[in-house]
C-alpha positions in Angstrom: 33.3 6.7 46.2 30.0 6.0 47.5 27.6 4.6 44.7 23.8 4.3 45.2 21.6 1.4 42.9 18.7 3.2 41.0 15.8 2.5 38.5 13.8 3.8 36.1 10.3 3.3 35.7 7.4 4.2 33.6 4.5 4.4 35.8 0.4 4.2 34.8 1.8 2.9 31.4 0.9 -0.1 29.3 3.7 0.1 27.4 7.2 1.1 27.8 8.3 4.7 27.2 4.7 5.6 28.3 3.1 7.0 31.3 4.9 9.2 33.4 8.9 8.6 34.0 10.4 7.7 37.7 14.1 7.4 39.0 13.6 5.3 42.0 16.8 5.2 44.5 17.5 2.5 47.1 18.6 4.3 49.9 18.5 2.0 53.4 22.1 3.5 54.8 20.0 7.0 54.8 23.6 7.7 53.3 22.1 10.9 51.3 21.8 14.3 52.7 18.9 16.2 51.8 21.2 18.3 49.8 22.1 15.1 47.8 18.6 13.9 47.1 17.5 17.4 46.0 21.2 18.0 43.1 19.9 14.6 41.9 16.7 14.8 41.3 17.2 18.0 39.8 19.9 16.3 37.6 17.6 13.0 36.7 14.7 16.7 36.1 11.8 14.2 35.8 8.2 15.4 37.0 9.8 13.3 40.8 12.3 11.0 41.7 12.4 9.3 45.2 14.4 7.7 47.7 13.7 4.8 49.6 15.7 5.5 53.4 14.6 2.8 55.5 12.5 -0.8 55.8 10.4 -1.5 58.8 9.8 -4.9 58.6 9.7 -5.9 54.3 6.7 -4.5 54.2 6.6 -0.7 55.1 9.4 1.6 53.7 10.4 5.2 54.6 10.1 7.0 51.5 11.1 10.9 50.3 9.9 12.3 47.1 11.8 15.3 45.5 10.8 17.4 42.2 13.6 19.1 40.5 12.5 22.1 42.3 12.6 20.6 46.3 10.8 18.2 48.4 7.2 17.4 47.9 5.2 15.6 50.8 2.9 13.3 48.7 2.8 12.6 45.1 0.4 9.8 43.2 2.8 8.5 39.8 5.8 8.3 42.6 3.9 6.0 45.1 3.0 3.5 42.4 6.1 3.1 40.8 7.9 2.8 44.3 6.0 0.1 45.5 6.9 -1.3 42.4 10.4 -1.4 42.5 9.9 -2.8 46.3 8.2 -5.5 45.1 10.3 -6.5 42.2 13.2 -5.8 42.7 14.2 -4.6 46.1 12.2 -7.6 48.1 13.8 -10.1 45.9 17.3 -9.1 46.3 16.2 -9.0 50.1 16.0 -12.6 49.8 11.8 -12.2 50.0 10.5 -14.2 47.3 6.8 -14.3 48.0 5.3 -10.7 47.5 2.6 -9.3 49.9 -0.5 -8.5 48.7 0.2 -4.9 50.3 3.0 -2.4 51.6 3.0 0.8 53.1 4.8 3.6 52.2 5.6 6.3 55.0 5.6 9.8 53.6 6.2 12.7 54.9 1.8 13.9 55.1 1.3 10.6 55.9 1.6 6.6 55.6 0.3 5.5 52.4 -1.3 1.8 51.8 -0.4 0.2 48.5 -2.1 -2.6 47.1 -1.1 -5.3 44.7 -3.7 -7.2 43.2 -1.6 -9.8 41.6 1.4 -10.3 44.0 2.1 -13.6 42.4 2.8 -11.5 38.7 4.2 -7.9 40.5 5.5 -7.6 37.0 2.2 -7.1 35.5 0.1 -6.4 38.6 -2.0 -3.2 38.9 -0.7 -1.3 42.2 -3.3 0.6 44.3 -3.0 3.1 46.1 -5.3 4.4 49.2 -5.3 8.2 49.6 -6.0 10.2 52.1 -9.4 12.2 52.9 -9.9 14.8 50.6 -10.0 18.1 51.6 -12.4 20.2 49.3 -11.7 23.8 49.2 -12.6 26.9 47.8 -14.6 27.4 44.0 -14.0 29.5 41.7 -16.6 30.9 39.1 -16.3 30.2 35.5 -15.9 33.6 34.6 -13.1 34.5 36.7 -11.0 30.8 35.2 -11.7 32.4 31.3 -10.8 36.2 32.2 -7.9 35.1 34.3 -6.5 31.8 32.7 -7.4 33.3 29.0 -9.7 30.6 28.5 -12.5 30.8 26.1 -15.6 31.1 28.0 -17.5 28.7 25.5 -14.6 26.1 26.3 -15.4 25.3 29.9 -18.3 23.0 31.2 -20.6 25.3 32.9 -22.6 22.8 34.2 -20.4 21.3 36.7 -18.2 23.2 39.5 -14.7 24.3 39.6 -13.2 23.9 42.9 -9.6 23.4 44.8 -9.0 19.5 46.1 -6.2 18.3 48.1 -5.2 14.7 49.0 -2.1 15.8 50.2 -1.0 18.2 47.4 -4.0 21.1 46.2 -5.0 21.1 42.8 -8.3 23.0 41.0 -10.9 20.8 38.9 -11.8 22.5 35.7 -13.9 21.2 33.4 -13.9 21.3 29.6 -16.7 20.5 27.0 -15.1 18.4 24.9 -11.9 17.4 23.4 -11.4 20.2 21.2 -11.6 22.4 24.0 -8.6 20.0 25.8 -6.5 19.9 22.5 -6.7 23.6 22.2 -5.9 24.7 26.1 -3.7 27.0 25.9 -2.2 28.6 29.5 0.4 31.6 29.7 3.0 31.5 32.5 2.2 34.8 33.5 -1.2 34.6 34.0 -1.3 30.9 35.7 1.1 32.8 38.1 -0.7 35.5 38.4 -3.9 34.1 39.1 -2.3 31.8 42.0 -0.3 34.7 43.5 -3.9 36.8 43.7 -5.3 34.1 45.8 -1.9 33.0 47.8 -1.7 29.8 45.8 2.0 30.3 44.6 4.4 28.6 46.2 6.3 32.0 47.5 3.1 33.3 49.4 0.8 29.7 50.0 1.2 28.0 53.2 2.4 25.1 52.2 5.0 26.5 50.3 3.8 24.8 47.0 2.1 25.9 44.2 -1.3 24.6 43.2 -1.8 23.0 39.9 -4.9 23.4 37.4 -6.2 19.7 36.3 -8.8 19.9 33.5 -11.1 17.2 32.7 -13.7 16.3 29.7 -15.8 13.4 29.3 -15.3 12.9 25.5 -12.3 10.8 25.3 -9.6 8.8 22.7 -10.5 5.3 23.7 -14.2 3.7 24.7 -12.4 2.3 27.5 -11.7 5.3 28.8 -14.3 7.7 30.4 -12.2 11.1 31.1 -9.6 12.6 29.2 -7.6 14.3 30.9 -4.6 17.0 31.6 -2.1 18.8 34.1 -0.9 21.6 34.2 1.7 23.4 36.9 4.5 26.2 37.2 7.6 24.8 38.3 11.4 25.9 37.9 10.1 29.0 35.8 8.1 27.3 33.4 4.7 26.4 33.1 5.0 22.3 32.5 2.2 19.2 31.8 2.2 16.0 33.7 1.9 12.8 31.6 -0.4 10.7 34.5 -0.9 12.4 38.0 -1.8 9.8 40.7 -2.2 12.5 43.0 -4.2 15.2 40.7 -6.9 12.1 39.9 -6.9 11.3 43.9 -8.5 14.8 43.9 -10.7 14.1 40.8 -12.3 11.0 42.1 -13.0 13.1 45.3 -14.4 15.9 42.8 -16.7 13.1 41.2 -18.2 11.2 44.1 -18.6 14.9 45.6 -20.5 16.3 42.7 -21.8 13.4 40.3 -22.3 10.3 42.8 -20.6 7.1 43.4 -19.4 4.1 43.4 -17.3 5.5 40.8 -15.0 2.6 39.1 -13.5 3.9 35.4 -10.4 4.8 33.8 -9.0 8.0 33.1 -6.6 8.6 30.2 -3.9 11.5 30.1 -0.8 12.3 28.8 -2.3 12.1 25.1 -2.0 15.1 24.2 2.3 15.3 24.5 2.1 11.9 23.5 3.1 9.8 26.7 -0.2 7.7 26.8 -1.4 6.9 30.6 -3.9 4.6 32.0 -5.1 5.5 35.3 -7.6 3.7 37.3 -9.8 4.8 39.4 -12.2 3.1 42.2 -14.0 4.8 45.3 -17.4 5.5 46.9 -18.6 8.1 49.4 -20.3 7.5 52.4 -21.6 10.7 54.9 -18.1 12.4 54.8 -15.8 9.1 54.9 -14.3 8.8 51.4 -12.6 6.0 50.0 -10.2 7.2 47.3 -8.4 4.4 45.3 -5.9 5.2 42.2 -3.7 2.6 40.7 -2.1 1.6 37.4 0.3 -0.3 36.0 4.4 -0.1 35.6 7.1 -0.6 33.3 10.5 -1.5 34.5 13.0 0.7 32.1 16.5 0.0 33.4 18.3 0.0 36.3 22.1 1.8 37.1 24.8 3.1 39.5 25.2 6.2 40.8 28.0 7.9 42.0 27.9 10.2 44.7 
């Protein structure tokens, strides 16, 4: 019986049982068929889970990220909290005991660059993360989000756009007055699906062959620390679901804000709040002619590690 090593982290968390959940699998022997990876990350049915398949040289790893659903070529909350496990706890048991300040995951849109500002503490280091350039899309009026999404018109933030990012996966900035207006969101499956279908967003008619997510955002906030709260939302296995911290979504955001507010931007985002998985996710980048440099990172808690049998 073949068995295969796992963890399980928390990922943009402070605390344990935070943030957003991760089953990480160490994977070298590229022992696992597709098939495999996909009945297990359905079984684990966290927002990902990924397998690490192969290690260039200790410092770059081949790396597959799957949603209960099927395979997804990029996601934010799974970068940081594989890069973790490399650094604490594959590297070690590789015999590397000094850390390197950066890895690099290779994805399947693209290598990603991680980097970890305290390699001597990976424990408690903050892991960054390097995105890709954004690609900024389509916008979509105000009026058309409340008549279509059923949101109240006097909810969303007229003064400021809302447009389709990508950084590997597409998602549409909405912004919301306050924090009222967040608490209170309030999205029917029918009509999220309906309103990507119209505009060939939905997984069974995009190109891609994913479905593109709505992340809201408002400036008043929980904590002073923080200067954004805020939340995402998707359709996935038949159900409309919320992410707790979305590495990727605030990849796009940060693109959003140096696009239409200016940079340098260096602040902290807060999400998950609101189905009470607190997330702390950093943000850092600037803007320069059409060169963007898009930075998200956060910090990890280790959960537990196991067997599984195959």
């Amino acid at each position: 019986m073949k068995r295969i090593r796992f963890y399980i982290v928390d990922v943009f968390a402070s605390n344990k049982y935070e943030g957003n959940q991760l089953a990480v699998f160490i994977d070298l022997d590229d022992a696992l068929s597709d098939e495999q990876m996909q009945r297990m990350a359905t079984e684990i049915n966290f927002a990902e889970t990924t397998f690490i398949k192969s290690n260039r040289n200790n410092q770059q790893f081949g790396v597959r990220i799957f949603t209960p659903e099927h395979e997804v070529p990029f996601a934010g909350h799974p970068s940081i909290g594989t890069s973790y496990v490399i650094a604490n706890c594959l590297l070690p048991e590789l015999g590397i005991s000094n850390v390197p300040g950066k890895l690099v995951l290779e994805l399947a849109h693209g290598n990603i660059a991680i980097t970890i500002l305290q390699p001597d503490i990976p424990l408690e280091s903050v892991f960054f993360m390097r995105q890709v350039q954004p690609e900024f899309r389509e916008f979509f009026t105000h009026e058309a989000v409340s008549e279509e999404l059923g949101i109240p018109f006097d909810q969303l933030d007229t003064s400021l756009p809302v447009q389709e990012i990508s950084t590997g996966l597409p998602y549409i900035i909405i912004p919301l007055k306050n924090l009222a207006s967040m608490n209170s969101l309030f999205l029917q499956y029918d009509s999220f699906r309906d309103f990507l279908l119209t505009r060939k967003k939905y997984r069974t008619n995009s190109l891609s062959g994913h479905s593109t997510s709505l992340f809201f955002f408002t400036s008043e906030t929980y904590e002073s620390a923080s200067s954004y709260n805020t939340r995402m939302r998707l359709l996935e296995n038949g159900r409309l679901s919320e992410d707790a911290a979305t590495g990727s979504a605030n990849g796009c955001f940060l693109a959003y804000l140096l696009r239409h507010l200016g940079g340098p931007v260096d602040l902290t985002v807060e999400q998950g709040f609101q189905i009470n998985r607190k997330s702390y996710i950093y943000l850092t980048g600037r803007a320069e002619a059409e060169n963007y440099e898009i930075n998200v990172g956060g910090r990890t808690q280790l959960v537990s590690e196991g067997t599984w049998f195959v």
